[in-house]
PASEBA-1860 file (N, C-alpha, C; in nm, 3 decimals):
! residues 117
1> XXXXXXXX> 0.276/-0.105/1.716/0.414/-0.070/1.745/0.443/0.066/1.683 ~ 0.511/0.160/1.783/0.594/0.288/1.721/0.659/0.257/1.626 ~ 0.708/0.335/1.493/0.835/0.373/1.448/0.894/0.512/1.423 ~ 1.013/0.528/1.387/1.024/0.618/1.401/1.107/0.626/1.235 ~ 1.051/0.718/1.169/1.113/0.715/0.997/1.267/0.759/0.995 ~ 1.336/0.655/0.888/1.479/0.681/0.909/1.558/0.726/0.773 ~ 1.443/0.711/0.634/1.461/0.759/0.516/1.343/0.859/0.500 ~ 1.355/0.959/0.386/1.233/1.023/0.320/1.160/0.930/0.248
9> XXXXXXXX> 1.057/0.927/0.271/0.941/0.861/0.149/0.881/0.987/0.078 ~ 0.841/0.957/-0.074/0.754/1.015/-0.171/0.694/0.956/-0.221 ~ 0.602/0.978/-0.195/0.498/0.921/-0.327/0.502/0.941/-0.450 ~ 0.463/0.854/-0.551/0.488/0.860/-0.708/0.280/0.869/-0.739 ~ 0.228/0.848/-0.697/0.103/0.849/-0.687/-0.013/0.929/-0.655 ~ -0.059/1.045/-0.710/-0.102/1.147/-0.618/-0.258/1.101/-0.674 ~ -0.295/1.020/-0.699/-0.433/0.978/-0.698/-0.402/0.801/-0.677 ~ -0.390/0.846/-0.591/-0.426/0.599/-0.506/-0.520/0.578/-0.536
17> XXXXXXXX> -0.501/0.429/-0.608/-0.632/0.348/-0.638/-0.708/0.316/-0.456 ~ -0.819/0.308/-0.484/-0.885/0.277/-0.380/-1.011/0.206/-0.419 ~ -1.103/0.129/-0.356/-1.215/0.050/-0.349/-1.243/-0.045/-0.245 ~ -1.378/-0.062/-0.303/-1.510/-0.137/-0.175/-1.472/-0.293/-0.185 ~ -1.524/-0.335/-0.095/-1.502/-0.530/-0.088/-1.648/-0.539/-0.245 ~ -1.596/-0.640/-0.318/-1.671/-0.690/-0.427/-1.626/-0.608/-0.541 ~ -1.537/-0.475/-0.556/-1.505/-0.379/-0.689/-1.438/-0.514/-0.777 ~ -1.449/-0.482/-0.941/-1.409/-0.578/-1.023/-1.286/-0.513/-1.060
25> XXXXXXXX> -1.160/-0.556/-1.074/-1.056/-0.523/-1.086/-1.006/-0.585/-1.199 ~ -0.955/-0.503/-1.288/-0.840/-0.562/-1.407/-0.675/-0.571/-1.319 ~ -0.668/-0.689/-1.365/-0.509/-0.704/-1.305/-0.373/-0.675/-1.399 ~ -0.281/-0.647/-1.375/-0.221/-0.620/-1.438/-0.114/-0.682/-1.427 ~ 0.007/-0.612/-1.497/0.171/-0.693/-1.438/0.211/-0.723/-1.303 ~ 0.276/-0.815/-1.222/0.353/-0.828/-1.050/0.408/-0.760/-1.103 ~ 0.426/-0.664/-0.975/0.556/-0.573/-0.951/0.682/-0.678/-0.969 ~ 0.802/-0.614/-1.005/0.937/-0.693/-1.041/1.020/-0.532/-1.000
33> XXXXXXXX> 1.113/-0.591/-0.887/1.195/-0.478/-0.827/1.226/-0.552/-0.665 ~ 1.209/-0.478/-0.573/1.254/-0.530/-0.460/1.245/-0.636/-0.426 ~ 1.326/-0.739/-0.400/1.266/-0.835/-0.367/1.206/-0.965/-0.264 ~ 1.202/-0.791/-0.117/1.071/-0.823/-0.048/0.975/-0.740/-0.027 ~ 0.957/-0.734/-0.154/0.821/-0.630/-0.224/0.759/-0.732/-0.306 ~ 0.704/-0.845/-0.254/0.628/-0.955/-0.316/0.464/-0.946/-0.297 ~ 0.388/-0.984/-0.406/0.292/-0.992/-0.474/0.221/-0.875/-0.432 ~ 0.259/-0.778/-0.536/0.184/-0.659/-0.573/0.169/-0.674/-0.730
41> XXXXXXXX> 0.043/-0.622/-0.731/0.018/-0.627/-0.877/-0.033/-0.480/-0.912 ~ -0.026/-0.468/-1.040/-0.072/-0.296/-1.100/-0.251/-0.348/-1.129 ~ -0.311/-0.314/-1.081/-0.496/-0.286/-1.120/-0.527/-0.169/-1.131 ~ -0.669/-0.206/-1.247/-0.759/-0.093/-1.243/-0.872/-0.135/-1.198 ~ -0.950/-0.027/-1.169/-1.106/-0.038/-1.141/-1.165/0.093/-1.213 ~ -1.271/0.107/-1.230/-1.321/0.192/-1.301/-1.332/0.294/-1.229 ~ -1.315/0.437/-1.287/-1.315/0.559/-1.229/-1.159/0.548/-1.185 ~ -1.106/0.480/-1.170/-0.970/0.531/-1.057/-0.830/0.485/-1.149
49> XXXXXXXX> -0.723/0.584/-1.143/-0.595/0.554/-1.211/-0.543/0.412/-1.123 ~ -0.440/0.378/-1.239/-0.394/0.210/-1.199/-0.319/0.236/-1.068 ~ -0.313/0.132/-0.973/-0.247/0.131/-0.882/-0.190/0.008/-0.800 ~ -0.113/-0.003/-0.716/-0.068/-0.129/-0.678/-0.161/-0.228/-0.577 ~ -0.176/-0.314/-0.594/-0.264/-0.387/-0.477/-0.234/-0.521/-0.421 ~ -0.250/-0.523/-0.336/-0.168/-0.664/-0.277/-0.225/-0.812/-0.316 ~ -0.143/-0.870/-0.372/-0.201/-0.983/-0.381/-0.349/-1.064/-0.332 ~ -0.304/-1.081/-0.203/-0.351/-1.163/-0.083/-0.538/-1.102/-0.092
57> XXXXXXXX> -0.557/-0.965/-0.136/-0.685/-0.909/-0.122/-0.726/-0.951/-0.247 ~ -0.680/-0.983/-0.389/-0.779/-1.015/-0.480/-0.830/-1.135/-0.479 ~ -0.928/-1.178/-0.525/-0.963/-1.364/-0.554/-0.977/-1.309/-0.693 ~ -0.913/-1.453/-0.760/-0.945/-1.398/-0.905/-1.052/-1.484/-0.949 ~ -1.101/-1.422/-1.064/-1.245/-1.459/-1.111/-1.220/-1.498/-1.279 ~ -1.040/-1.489/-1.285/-1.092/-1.503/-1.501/-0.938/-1.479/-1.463 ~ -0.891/-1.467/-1.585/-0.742/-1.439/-1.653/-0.770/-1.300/-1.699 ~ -0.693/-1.220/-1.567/-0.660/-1.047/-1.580/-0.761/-1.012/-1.551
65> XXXXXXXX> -0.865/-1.113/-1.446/-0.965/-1.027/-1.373/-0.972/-1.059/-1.240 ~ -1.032/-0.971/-1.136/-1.018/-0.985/-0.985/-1.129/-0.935/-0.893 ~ -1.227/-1.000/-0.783/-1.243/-0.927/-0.726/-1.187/-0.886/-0.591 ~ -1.251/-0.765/-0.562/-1.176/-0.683/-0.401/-1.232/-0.805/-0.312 ~ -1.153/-0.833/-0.231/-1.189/-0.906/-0.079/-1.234/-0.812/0.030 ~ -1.141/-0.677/0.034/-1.180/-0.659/0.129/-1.159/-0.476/0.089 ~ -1.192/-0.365/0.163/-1.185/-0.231/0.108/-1.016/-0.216/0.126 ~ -0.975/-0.144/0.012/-0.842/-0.094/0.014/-0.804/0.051/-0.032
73> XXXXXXXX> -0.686/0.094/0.002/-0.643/0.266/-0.049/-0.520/0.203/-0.047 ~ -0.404/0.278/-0.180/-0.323/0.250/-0.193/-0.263/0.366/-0.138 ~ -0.301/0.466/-0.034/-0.218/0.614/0.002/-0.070/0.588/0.065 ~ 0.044/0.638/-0.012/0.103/0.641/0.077/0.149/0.778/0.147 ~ 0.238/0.785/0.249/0.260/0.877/0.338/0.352/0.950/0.280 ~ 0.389/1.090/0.271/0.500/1.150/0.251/0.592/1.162/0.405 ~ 0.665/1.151/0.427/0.771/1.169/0.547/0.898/1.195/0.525 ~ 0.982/1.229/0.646/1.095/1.283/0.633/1.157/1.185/0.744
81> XXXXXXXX> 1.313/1.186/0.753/1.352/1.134/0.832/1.304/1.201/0.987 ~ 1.271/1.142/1.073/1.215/1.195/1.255/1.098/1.202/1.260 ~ 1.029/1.166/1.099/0.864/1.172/1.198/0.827/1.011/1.238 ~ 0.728/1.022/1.319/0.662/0.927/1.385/0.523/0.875/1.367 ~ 0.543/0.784/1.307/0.404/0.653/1.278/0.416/0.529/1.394 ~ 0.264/0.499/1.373/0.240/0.374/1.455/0.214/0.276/1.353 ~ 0.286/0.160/1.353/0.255/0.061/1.217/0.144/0.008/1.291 ~ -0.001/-0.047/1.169/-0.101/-0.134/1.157/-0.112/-0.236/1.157
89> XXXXXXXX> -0.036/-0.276/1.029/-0.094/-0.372/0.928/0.082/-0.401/0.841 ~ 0.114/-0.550/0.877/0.237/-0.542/0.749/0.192/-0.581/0.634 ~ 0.230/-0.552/0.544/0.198/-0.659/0.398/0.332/-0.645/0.316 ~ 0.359/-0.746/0.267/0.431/-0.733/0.152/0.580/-0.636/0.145 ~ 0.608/-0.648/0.261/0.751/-0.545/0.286/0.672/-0.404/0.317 ~ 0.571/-0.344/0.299/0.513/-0.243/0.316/0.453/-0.223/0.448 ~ 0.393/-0.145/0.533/0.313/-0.094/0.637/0.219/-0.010/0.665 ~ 0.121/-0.022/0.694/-0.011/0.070/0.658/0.054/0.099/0.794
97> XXXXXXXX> 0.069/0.256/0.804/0.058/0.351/0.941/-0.053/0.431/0.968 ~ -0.027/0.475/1.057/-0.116/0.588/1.093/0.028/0.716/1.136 ~ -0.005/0.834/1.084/0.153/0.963/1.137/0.049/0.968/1.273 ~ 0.169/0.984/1.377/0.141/1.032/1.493/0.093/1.157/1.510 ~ 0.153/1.261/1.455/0.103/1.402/1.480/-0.048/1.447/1.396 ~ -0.085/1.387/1.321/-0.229/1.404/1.244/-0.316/1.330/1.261 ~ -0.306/1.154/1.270/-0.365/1.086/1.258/-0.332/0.997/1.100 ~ -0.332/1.106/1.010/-0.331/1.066/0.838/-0.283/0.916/0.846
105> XXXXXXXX> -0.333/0.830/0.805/-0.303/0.696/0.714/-0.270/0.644/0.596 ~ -0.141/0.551/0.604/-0.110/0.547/0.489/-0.046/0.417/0.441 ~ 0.068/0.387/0.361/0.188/0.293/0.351/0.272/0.368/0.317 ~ 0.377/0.298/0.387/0.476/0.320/0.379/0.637/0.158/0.370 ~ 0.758/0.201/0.290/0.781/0.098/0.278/0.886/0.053/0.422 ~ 0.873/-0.059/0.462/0.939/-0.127/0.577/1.099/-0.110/0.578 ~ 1.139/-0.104/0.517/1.279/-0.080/0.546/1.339/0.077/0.571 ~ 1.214/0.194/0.546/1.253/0.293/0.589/1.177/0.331/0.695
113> XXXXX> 1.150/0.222/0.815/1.094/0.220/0.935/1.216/0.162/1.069 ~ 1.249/0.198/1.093/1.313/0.145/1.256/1.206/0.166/1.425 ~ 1.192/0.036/1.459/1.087/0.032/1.571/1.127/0.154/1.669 ~ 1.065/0.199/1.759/1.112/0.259/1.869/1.063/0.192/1.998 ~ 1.174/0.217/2.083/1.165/0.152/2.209/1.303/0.110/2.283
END
């Protein structure tokens, strides 16, 4: 599905955690804030600054440990109100897009998305 962006997004993140299916992850605090911004948690993995990751992808293996299920990037998109993404993937109030005019992939959060059509 199109959308078409109806707030600015910024990123607070200019290095996204990212990793392979099997990376060992330290888990950290659930996010506490929006609240349909459910089960995100703060992880690390080695080499990479902490970042948010969705629940649903870790299996945990210990108390404050995790592994990856499946490969993830926490990138999100910078945008302005009028540009245009195609949503992916929902998770967690969030949306992995793709921007129409580049290709670039990212998340972005769902409530500053309105469908087009």
């Amino acid at each position: 599905m199109k959308y078409v962006v109806i707030e600015p997004h910024r990123s607070e993140y200019p290095a996204p955690i990212r990793f392979e299916p099997g990376t060992v992850l330290d888990i950290g605090p659930r996010y506490e804030g929006e609240a349909h911004w459910q089960d995100w948690y703060l992880c690390t993995c080695p080499g990479q600054q902490p970042g948010w990751v969705p629940g649903q992808l870790i299996e945990r293996i210990g108390v404050g440990k995790g592994r990856a299920l499946q490969a993830y990037c926490a990138h999100e998109l910078d945008v302005d109100a009028g540009h245009q993404v195609e949503g992916l993937w929902p998770l967690n109030g969030w949306l992995w897009c793709r921007r129409l005019r580049n290709g670039e992939l990212g998340w972005l959060p769902e409530d500053k998305l309105q469908p087009l059509g």
